[in-house]
C-alpha positions in Angstrom: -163.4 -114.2 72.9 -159.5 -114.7 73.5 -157.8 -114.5 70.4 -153.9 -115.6 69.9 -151.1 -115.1 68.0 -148.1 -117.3 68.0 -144.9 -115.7 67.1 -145.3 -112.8 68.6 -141.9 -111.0 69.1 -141.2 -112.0 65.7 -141.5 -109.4 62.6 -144.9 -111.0 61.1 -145.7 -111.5 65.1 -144.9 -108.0 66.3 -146.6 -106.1 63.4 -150.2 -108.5 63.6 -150.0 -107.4 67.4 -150.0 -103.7 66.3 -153.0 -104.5 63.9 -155.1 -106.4 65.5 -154.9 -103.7 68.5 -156.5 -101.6 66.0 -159.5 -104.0 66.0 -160.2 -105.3 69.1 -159.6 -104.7 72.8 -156.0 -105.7 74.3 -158.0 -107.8 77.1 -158.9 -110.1 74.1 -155.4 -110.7 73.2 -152.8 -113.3 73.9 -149.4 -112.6 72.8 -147.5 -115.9 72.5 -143.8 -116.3 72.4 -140.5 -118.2 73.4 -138.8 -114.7 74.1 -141.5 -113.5 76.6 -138.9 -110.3 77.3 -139.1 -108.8 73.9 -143.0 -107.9 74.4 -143.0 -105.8 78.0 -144.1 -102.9 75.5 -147.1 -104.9 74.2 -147.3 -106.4 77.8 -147.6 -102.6 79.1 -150.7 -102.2 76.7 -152.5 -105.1 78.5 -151.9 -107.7 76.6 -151.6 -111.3 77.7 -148.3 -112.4 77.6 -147.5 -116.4 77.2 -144.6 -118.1 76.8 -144.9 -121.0 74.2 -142.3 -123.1 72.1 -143.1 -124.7 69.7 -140.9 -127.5 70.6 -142.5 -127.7 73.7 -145.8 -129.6 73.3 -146.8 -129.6 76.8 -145.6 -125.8 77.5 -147.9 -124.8 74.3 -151.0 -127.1 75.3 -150.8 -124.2 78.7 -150.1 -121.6 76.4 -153.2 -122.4 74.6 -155.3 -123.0 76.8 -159.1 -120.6 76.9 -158.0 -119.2 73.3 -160.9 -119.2 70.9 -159.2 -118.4 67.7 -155.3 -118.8 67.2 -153.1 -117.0 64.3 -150.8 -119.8 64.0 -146.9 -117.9 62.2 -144.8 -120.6 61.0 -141.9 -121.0 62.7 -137.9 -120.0 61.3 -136.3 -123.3 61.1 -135.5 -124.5 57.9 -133.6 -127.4 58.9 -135.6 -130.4 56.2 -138.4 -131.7 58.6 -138.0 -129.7 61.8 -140.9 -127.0 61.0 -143.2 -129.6 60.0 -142.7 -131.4 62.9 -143.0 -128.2 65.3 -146.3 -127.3 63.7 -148.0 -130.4 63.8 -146.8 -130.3 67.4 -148.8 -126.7 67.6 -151.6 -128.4 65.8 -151.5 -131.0 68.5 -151.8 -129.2 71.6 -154.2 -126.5 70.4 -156.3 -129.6 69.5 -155.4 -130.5 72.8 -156.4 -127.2 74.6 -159.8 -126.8 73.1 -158.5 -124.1 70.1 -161.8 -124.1 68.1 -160.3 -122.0 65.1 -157.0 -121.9 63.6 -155.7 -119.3 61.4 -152.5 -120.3 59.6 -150.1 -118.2 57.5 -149.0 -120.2 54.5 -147.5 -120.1 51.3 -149.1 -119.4 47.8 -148.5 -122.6 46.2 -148.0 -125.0 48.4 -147.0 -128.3 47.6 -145.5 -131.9 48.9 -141.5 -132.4 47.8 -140.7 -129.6 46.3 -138.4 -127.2 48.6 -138.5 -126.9 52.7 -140.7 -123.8 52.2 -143.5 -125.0 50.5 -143.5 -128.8 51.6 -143.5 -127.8 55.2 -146.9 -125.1 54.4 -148.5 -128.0 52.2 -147.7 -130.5 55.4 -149.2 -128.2 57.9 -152.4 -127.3 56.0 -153.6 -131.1 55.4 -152.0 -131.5 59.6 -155.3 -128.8 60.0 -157.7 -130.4 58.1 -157.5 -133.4 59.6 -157.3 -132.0 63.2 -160.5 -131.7 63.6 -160.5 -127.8 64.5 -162.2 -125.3 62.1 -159.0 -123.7 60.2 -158.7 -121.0 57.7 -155.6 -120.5 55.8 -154.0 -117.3 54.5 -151.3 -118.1 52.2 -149.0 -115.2 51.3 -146.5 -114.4 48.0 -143.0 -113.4 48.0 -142.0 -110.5 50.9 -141.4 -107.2 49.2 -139.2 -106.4 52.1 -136.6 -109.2 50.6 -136.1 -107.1 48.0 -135.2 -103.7 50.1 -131.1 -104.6 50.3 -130.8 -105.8 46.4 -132.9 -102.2 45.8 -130.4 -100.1 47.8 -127.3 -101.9 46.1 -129.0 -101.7 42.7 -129.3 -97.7 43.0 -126.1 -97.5 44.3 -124.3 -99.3 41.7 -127.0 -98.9 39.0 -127.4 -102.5 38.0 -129.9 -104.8 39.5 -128.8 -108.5 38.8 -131.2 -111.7 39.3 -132.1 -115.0 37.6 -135.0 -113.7 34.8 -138.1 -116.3 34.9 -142.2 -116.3 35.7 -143.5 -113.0 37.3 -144.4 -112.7 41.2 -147.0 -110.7 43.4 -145.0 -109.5 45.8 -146.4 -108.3 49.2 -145.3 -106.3 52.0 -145.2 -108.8 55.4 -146.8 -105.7 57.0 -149.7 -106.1 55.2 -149.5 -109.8 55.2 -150.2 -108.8 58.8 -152.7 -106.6 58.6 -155.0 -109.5 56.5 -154.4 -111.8 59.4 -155.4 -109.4 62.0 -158.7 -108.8 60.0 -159.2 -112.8 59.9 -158.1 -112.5 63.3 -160.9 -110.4 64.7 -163.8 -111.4 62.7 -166.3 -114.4 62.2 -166.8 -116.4 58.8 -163.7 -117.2 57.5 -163.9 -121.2 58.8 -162.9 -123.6 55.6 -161.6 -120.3 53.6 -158.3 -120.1 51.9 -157.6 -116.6 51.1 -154.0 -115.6 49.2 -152.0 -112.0 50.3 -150.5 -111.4 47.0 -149.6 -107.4 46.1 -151.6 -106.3 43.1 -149.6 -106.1 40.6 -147.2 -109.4 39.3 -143.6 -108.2 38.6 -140.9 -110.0 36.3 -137.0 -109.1 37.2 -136.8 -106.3 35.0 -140.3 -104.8 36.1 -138.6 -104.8 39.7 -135.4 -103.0 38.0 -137.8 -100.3 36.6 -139.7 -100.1 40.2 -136.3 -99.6 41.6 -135.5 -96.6 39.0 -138.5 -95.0 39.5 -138.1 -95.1 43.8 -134.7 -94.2 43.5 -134.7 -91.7 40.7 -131.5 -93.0 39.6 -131.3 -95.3 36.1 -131.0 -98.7 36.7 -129.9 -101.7 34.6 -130.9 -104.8 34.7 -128.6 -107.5 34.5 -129.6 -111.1 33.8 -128.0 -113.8 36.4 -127.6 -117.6 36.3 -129.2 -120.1 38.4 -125.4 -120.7 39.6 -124.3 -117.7 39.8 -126.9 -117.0 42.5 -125.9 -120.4 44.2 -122.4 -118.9 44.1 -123.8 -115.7 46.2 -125.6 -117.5 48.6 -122.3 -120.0 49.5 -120.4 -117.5 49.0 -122.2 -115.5 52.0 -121.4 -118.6 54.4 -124.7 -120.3 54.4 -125.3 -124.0 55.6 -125.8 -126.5 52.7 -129.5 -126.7 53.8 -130.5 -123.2 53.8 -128.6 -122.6 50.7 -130.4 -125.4 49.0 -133.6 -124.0 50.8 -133.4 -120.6 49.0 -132.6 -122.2 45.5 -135.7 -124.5 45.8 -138.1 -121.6 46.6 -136.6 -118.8 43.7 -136.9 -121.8 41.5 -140.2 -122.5 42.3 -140.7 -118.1 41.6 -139.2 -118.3 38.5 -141.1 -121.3 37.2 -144.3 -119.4 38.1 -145.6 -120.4 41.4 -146.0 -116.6 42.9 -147.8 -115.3 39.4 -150.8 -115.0 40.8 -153.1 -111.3 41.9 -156.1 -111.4 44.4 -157.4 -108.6 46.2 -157.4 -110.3 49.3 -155.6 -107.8 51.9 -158.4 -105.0 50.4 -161.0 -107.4 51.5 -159.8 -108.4 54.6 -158.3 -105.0 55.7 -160.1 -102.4 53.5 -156.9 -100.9 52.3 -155.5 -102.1 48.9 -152.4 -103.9 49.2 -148.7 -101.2 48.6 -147.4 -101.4 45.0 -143.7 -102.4 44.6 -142.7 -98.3 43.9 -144.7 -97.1 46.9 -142.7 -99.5 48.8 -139.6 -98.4 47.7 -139.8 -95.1 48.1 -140.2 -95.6 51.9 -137.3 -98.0 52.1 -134.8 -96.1 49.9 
């Protein structure tokens, strides 16, 4: 069986390479990317290298083509629209190539209208139901590594700032990774929506006191407005859209979209998913 991954010089990409090679013979693999350069080290361990855009729908219906089971990574662009057009462009030509499965890394709580994130997750999943393929959908919380930089400033200056609101699961994309390589390389999963959440649900001042505790140094937490962090983020020289991008998604965390614990990446990978403080400790 040849199993794909799109994305594959990427960070969720690179990491579900190194997993799944854990689980299933290279010769099975096909490494799919627009930067076919970045993998000659995953090349050199006999894995299939393909070069596929997802702006390309001819170039991907090739790219596709005698793959059994796809890992579908969204794509980067957060231009309003673009991504959902790309996927169902991926959706089309894996339809197209004879894909029979396709696995696709969403979002916890995704919905239509809300923010680019989640609209464009919510767009692709019902683009897979209907596509006639069997699909499978792992949808994953926040990234713990977006919290690694705030951490390191936070034991610096020994005040962590951010807006206060619901609590979130957040999740490591390494073992966001390793839970896709396990759907990856097994059979079953066809119609099955599992979520990678960590296994614990933090508020603001719970990831203040898992920043102490890593850093061994006392940390504050400071609350921050809504516009304050808007501030930041134009501040930092961001387009209009991405900055209006971030807002939508931490206001969709704070009203409690990412409150939610599975245990998930322990059933799909056998390991329990890293705590917040475990986390830490390696970053800092």
């Amino acid at each position: 069986m040849k199993l794909g991954i799109t994305g594959a010089s990427g960070q969720m990409g690179t990491a579900l390479v190194r997993h799944a090679l854990t689980r299933t013979a290279s010769s099975n693999l096909v490494a799919i990317t627009r930067n076919v350069d970045k993998l000659a080290e995953v090349k050199a361990q006999s894995v299939e290298v393909r070069s596929g855009d997802f702006s390309n729908a001819a170039g991907l219906a090739a790219a596709f083509q005698g793959i059994d089971r796809l890992v579908m990574i969204p794509t980067g662009d957060l231009v309003p629209g673009v991504r959902i057009g790309q996927h169902k462009t991926a959706i089309e030509a894996a339809a197209k190539a004879g894909v029979k499965h396709v696995i696709y890394v969403s979002s916890v709580s995704p919905r239509p209208g809300s923010n680019v994130l989640l609209d464009s997750h919510f767009a692709t999943e019902q683009a897979l139901i209907g596509s006639g393929m069997s699909w499978t959908f792992l949808r994953m919380s926040v990234y713990m590594d977006s919290l690694v930089n705030a951490a390191k400033q936070a034991a610096a200056s020994g005040t962590y700032s951010a807006v206060p609101g619901a609590a979130a699961a957040y999740i490591t994309r390494d073992d966001i990774a390793a839970a896709a390589a396990g759907l990856l390389t097994s059979d079953g999963h066809q119609g099955i929506t599992y979520h990678a959440t960590g296994t614990e649900s933090l508020i603001q001042a719970e990831v203040a006191e898992a920043i102490a505790k890593a850093s061994g140094k006392r940390v504050a937490f400071a609350e921050m407005t809504a516009h304050q962090q808007q501030e930041g983020l134009v501040g930092m020289g961001l387009p209009p859209f991405l900055v209006d991008g971030i807002m939508g998604f931490h206001s969709a965390i704070r009203a409690g979209a990412f409150d939610l614990v599975t245990h998930d990446v322990e059933r799909l990978t056998g390991t329990p998913a890293e705590t917040l403080e475990a986390f830490l400790r390696r970053s800092l």
